[in-house]
Gaussian input, Z-matrix of N, CA and C with variables (Angstrom, degrees):
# hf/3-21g

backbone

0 1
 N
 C     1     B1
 C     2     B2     1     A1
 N     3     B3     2     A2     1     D1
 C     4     B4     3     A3     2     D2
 C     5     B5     4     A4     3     D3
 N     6     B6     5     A5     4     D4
 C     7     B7     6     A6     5     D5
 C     8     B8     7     A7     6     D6
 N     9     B9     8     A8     7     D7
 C    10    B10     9     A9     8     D8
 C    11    B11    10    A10     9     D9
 N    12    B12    11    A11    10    D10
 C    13    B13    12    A12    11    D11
 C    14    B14    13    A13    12    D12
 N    15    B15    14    A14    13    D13
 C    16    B16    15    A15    14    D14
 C    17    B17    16    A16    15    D15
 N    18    B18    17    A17    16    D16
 C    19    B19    18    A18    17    D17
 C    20    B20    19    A19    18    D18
 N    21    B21    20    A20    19    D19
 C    22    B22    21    A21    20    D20
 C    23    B23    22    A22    21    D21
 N    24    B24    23    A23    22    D22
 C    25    B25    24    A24    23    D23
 C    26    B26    25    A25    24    D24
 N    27    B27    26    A26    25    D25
 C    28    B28    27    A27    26    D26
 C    29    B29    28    A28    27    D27
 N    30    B30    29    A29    28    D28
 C    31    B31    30    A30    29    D29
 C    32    B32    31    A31    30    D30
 N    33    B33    32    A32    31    D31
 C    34    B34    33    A33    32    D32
 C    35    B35    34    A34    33    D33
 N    36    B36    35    A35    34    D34
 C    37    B37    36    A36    35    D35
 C    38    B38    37    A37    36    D36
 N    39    B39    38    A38    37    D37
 C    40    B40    39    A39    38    D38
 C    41    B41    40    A40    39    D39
 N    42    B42    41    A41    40    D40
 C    43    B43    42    A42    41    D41
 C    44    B44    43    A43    42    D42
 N    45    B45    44    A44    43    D43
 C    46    B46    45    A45    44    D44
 C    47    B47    46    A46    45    D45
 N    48    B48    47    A47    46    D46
 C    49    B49    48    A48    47    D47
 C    50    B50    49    A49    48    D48
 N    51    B51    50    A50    49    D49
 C    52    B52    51    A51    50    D50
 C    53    B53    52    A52    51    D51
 N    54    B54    53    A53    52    D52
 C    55    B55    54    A54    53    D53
 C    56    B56    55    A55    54    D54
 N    57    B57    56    A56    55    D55
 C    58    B58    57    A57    56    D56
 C    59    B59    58    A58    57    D57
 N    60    B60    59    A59    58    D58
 C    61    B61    60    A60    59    D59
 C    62    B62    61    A61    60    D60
 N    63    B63    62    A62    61    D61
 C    64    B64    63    A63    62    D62
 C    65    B65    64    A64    63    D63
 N    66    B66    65    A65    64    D64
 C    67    B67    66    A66    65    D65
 C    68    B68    67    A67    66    D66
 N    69    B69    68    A68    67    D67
 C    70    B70    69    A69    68    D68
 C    71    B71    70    A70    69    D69
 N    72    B72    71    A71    70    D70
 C    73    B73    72    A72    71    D71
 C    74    B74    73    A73    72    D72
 N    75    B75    74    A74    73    D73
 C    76    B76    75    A75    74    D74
 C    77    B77    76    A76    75    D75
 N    78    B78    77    A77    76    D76
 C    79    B79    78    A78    77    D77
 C    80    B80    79    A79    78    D78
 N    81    B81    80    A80    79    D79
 C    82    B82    81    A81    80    D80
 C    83    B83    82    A82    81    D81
 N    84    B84    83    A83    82    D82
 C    85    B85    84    A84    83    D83
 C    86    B86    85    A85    84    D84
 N    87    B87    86    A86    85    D85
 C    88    B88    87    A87    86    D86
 C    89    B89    88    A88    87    D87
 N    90    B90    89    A89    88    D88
 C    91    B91    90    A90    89    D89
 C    92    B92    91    A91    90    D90
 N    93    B93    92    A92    91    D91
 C    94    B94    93    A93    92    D92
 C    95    B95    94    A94    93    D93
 N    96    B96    95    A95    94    D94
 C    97    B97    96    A96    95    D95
 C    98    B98    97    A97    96    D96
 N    99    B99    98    A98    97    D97
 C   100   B100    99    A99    98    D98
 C   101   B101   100   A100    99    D99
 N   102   B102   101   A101   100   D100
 C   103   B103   102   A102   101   D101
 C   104   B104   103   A103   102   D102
 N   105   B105   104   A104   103   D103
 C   106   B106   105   A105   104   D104
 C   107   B107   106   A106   105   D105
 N   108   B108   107   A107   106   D106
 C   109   B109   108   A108   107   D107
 C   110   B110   109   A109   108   D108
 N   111   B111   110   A110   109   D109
 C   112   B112   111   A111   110   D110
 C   113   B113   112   A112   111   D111
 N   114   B114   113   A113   112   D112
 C   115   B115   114   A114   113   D113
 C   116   B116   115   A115   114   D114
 N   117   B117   116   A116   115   D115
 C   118   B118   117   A117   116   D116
 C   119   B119   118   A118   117   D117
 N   120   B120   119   A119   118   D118
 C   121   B121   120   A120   119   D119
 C   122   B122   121   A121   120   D120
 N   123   B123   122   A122   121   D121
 C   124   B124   123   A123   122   D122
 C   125   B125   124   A124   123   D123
 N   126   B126   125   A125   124   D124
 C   127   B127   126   A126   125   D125
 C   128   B128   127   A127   126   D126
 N   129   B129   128   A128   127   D127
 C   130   B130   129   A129   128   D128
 C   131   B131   130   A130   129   D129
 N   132   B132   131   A131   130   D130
 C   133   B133   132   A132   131   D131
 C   134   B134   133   A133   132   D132
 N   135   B135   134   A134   133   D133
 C   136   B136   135   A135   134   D134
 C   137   B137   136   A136   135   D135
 N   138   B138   137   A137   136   D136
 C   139   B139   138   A138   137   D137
 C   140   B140   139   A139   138   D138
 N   141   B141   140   A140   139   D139
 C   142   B142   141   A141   140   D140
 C   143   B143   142   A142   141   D141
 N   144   B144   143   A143   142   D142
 C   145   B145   144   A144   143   D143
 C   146   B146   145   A145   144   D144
 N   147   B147   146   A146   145   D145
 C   148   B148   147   A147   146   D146
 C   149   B149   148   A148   147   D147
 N   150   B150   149   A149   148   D148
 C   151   B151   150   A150   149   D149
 C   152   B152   151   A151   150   D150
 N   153   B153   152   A152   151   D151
 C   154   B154   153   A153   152   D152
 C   155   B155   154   A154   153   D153

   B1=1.4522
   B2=1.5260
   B3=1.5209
   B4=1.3590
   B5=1.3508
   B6=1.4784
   B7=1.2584
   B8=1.6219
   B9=0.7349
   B10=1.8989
   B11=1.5116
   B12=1.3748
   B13=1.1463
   B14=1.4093
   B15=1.5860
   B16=1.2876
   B17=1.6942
   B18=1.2462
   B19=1.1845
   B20=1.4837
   B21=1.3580
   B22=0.8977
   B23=1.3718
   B24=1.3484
   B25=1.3650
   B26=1.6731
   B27=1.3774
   B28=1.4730
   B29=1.8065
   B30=1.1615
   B31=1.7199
   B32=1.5343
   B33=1.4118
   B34=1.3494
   B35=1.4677
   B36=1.2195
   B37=1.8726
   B38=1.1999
   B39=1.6762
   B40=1.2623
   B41=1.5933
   B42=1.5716
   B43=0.9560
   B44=2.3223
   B45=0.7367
   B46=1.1888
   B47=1.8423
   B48=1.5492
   B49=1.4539
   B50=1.4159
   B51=1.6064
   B52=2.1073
   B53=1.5542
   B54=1.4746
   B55=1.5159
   B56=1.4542
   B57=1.3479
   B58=1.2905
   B59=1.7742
   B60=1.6613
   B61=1.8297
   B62=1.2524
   B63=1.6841
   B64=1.6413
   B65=1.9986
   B66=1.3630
   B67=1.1656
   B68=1.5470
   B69=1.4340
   B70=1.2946
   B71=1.7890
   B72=1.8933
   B73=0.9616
   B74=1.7695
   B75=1.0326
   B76=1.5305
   B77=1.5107
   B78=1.7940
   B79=1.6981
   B80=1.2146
   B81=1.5987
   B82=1.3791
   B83=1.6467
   B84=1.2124
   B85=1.5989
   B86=1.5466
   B87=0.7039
   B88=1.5471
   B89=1.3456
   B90=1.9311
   B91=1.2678
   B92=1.4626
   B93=1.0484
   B94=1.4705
   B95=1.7164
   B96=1.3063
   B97=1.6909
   B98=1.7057
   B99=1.4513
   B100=1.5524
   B101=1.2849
   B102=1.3811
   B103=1.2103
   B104=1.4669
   B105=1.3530
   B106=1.6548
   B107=1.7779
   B108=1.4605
   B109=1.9098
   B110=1.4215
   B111=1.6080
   B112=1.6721
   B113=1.4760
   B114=1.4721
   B115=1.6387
   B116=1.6508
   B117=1.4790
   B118=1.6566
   B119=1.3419
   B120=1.4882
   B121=1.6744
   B122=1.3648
   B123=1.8443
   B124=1.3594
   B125=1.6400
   B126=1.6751
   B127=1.3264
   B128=1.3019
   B129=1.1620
   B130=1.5816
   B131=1.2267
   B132=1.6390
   B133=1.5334
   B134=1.2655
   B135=1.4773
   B136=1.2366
   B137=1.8115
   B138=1.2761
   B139=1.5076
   B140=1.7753
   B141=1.0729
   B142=1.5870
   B143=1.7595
   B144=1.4347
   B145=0.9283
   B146=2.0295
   B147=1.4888
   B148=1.6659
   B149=1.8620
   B150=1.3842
   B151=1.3008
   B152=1.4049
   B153=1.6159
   B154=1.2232
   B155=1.8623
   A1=108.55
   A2=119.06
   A3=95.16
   A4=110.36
   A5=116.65
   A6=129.73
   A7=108.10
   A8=140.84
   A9=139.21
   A10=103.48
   A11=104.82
   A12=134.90
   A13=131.75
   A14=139.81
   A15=121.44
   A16=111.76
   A17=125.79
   A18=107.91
   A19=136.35
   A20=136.69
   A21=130.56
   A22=136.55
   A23=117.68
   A24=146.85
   A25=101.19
   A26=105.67
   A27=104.13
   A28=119.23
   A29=80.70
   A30=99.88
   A31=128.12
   A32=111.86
   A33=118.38
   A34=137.50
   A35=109.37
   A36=97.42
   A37=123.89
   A38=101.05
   A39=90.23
   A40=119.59
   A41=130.79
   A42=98.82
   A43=100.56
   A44=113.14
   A45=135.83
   A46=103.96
   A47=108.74
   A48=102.53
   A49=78.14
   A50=95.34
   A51=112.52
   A52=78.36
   A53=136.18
   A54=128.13
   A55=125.85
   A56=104.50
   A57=116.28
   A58=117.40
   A59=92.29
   A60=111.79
   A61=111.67
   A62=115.24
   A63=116.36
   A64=74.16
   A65=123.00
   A66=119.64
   A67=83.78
   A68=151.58
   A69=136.45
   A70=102.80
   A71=107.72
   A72=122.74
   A73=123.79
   A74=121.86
   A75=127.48
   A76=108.39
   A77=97.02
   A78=89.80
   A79=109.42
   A80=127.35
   A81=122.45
   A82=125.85
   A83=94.98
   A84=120.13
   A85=93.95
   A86=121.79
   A87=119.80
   A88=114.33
   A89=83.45
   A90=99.96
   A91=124.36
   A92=135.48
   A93=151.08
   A94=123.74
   A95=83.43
   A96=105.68
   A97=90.57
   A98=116.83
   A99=125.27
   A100=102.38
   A101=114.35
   A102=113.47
   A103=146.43
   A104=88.79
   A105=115.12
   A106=121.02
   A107=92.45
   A108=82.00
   A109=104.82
   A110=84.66
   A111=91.97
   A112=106.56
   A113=137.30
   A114=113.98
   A115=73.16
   A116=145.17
   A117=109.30
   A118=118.96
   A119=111.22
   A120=116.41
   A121=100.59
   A122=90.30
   A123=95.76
   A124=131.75
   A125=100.97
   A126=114.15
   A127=114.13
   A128=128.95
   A129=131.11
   A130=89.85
   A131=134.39
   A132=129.10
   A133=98.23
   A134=126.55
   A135=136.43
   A136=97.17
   A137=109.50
   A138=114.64
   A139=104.93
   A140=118.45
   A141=110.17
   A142=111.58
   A143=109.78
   A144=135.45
   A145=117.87
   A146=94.31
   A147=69.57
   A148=106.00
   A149=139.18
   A150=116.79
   A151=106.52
   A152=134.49
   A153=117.64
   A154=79.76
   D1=138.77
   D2=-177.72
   D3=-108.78
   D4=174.06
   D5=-137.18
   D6=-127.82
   D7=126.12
   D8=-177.97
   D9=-131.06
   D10=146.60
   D11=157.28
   D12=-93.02
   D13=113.58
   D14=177.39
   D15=-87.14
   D16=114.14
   D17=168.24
   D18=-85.95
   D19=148.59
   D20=168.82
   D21=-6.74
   D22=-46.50
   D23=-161.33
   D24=-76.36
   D25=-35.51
   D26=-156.48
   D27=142.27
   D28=-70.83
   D29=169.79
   D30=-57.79
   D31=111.50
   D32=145.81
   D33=-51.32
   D34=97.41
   D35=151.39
   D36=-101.82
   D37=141.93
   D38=159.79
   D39=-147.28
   D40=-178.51
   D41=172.06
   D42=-159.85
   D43=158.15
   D44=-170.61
   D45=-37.58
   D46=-46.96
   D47=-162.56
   D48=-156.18
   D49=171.41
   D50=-148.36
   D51=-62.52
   D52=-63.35
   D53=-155.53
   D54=-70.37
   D55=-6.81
   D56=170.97
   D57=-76.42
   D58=-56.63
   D59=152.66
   D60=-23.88
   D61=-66.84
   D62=-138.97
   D63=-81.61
   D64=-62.57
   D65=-137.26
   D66=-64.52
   D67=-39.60
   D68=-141.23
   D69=-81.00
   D70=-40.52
   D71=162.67
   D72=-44.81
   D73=-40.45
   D74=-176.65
   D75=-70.33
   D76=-25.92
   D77=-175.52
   D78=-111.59
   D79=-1.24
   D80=124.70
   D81=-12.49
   D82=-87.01
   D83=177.00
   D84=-47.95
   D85=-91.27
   D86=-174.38
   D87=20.04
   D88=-85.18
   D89=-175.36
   D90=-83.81
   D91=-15.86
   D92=167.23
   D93=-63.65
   D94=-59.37
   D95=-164.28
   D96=-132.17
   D97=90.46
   D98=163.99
   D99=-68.62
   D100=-59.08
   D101=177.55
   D102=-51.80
   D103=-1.98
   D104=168.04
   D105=-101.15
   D106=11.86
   D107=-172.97
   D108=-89.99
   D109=156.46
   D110=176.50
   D111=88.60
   D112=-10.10
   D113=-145.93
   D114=-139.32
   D115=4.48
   D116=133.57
   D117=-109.37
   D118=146.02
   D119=162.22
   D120=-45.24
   D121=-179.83
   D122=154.11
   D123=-84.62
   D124=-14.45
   D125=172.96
   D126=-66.51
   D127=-8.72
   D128=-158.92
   D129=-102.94
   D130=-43.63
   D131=-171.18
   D132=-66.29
   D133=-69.12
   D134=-156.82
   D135=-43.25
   D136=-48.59
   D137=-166.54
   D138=-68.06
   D139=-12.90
   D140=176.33
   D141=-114.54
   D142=20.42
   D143=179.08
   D144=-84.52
   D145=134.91
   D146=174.30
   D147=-164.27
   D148=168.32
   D149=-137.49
   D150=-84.94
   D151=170.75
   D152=-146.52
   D153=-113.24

């Protein structure tokens, strides 16, 4: 089932399966929020995660 995140910002990610999530999420941040890399696990996405 897939899984999305709303972020703060506005933007939805989401993605099909947990590694799709974490990885789509990281490049979210990336590009959005630089200032956010590095500072969630992957446990932290999954946990603000919820079904799409």
């Amino acid at each position: 089932m897939p899984k999305q995140i709303d972020c703060p910002c506005g933007e939805t990610v989401t993605g099909e399966t947990d590694d799709e999530l974490v990885s789509a999420t990281e490049a979210h941040i990336s590009e959005r929020h630089p200032e956010m890399v590095g500072t969630k696990s992957r446990e932290e996405i999954l946990a603000m995660a919820h079904d799409a």
